[in-house]
N, C-alpha and C positions, 0 to 999 in steps of 0.2 A: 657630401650630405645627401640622403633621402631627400624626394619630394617633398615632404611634410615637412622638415625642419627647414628646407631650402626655401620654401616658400614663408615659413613662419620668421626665417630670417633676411629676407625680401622686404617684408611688410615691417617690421621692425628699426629696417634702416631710414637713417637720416635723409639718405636723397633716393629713397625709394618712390617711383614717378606715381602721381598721381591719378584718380580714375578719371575717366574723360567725360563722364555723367557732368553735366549744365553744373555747377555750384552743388558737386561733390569732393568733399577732402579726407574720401577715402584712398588706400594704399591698392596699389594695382595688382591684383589676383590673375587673373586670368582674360587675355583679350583685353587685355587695355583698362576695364574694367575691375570695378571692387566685388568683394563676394557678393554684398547686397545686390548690386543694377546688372551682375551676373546671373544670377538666379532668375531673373526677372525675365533678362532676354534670352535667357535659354526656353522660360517657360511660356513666353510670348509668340516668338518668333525664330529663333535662333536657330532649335531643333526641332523640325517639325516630324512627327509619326509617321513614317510609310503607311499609305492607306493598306496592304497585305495587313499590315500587323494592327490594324482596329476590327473591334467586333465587328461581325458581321450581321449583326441584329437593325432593322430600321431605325436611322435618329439619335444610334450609338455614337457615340466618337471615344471611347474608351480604351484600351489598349489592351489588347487581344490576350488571350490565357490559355487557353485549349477547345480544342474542336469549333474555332471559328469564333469563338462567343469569348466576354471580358469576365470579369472573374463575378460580377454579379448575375450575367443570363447564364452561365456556367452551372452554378449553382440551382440558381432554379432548373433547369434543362437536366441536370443530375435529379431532381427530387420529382419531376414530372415522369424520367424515366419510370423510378419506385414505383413509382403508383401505378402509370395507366400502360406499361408493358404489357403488349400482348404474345412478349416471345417466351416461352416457357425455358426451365431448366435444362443445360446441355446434360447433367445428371441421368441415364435411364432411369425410368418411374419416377420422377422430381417434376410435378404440374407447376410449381411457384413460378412467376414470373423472372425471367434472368435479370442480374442487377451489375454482376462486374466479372469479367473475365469469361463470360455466357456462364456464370451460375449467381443462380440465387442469396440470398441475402446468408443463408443456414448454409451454404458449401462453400459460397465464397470465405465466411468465417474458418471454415474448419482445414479451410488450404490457407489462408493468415494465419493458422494456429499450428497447423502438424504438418503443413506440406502436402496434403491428400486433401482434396475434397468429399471424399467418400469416407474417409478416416470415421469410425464411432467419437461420438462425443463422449466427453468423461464430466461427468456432475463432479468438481472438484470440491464442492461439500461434502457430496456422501463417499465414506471412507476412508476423510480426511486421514483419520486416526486409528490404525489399526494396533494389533498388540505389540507389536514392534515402538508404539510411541506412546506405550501405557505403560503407567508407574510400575515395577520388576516387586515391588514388595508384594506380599501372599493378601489378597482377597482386596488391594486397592486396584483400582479403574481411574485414576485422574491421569491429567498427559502427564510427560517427562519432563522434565524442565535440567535437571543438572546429576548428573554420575546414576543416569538411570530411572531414578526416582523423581517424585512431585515436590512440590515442596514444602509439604506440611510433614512427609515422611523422612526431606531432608530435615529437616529440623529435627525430628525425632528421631532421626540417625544418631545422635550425638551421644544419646542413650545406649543402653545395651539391647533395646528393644523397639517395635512400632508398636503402634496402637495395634495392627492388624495381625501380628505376632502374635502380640499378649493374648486378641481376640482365637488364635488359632491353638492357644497352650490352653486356658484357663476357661474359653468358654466366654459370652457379650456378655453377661454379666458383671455389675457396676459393681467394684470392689468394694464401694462405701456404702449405695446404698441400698446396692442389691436387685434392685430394676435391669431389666435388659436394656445393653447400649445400641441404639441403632447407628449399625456401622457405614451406611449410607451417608449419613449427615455431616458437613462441614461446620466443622469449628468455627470459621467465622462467620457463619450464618445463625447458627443454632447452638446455642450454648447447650444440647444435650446431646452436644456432637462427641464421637470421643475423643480421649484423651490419656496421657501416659500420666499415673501418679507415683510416686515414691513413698512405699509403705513406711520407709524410715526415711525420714526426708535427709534433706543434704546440709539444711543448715542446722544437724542436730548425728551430725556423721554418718548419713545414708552415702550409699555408692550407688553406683549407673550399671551396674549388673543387673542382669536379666532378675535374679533370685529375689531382688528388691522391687521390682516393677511390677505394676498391676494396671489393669484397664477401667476406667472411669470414665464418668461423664465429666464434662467439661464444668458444671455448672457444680456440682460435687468435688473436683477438683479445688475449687478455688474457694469455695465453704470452707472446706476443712483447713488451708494454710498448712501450716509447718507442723500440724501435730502429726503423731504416730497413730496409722490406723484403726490400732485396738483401741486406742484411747480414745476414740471419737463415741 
């Protein structure tokens, strides 16, 4: 058996001796003792801290962490550095106070980030999105989301046409009601966003061919229902 289960079948047994603790009838763990009056005397007496490995700070008795100090004057000694450093950047032309590794708060970053502390920095906002990650349909700018396209013009994929198609054959101009459609505006934001209609609709034997498509506002769209264009 492991330690673990050796011990846990130790304490388990029947003439497993007891702790030697005054009027304890706890099972004997370690030293003659139970886990409880072990703990105790370990943290009493038992094991006492090399004075090398306590802070070094007046009055401390803590247990040492780095550079001498316990993990509270540590800390502060780290945040006093920040501040009132008067050794400048190992960087040529870098005045900032040094913070880690003799650079600055802005080099030391940029060697965390690329291995170089001289490395340019990259605004990973601006650019995020280049044309590479813009919807491939003609005159949309939304990102890509799936087979190229955003997904309002996935959706519209199913058709034989985009909104931004139609808009490229026929002209922004609302099939129904005649107003320019501004091709800027999302559909679920602004219902005078565009939209793909079926001049013969489907539930009256329209098909998904381009020759049946026409470009509309969203809010004309859904006016007219299932009738046929002309007939509106």
């Amino acid at each position: 058996m492991c330690t673990t289960h050796y011990s846990r079948w130790r304490e388990t047994r029947l003439d497993a001796p007891l702790c030697q603790y005054p009027d304890c009838q706890g099972k004997v763990r370690v030293r003659s003792l139970c886990a409880k009056h072990y703990s105790e005397w370990r943290r009493q007496s038992g094991l006492a801290v090399p004075s090398s490995r306590l802070c070094s700070e007046p009055g401390c008795a803590k247990t040492l962490l780095a550079r001498g100090k316990c993990n509270m004057h540590y800390r502060r000694w780290r945040k006093e550095q920040r501040i009132v450093s008067d050794v400048p950047c190992s960087v040529d032309g870098c005045t900032e106070p040094r913070w880690a590794r003799g650079w600055c708060t802005f080099h030391y970053s940029r060697w965390n980030e690329a291995g170089d502390p001289t490395a340019p920095f990259v605004n990973k906002a601006v650019g995020k999105y280049t044309d590479a990650h813009r919807c491939k349909s003609p005159g949309c700018a939304r990102k890509v989301r799936v087979n190229g396209r955003c997904h309002q013009c996935n959706k519209q994929l199913k058709y034989g046409a985009t909104a931004h198609e139609l808009a490229e054959r026929d002209g922004t101009d609302c099939s129904i009601c005649g107003k320019p459609v501004d091709m800027t505006l999302n559909r679920n934001v602004s219902m005078m966003g565009p939209s793909v209609d079926h001049v013969i609709p489907r539930s009256r034997g329209g098909s998904d061919d381009p020759e049946n498509l026409a470009l509309a506002h969203l809010i004309c769209n859904i006016s007219k229902g299932n009738r046929v264009s002309g007939a509106i």
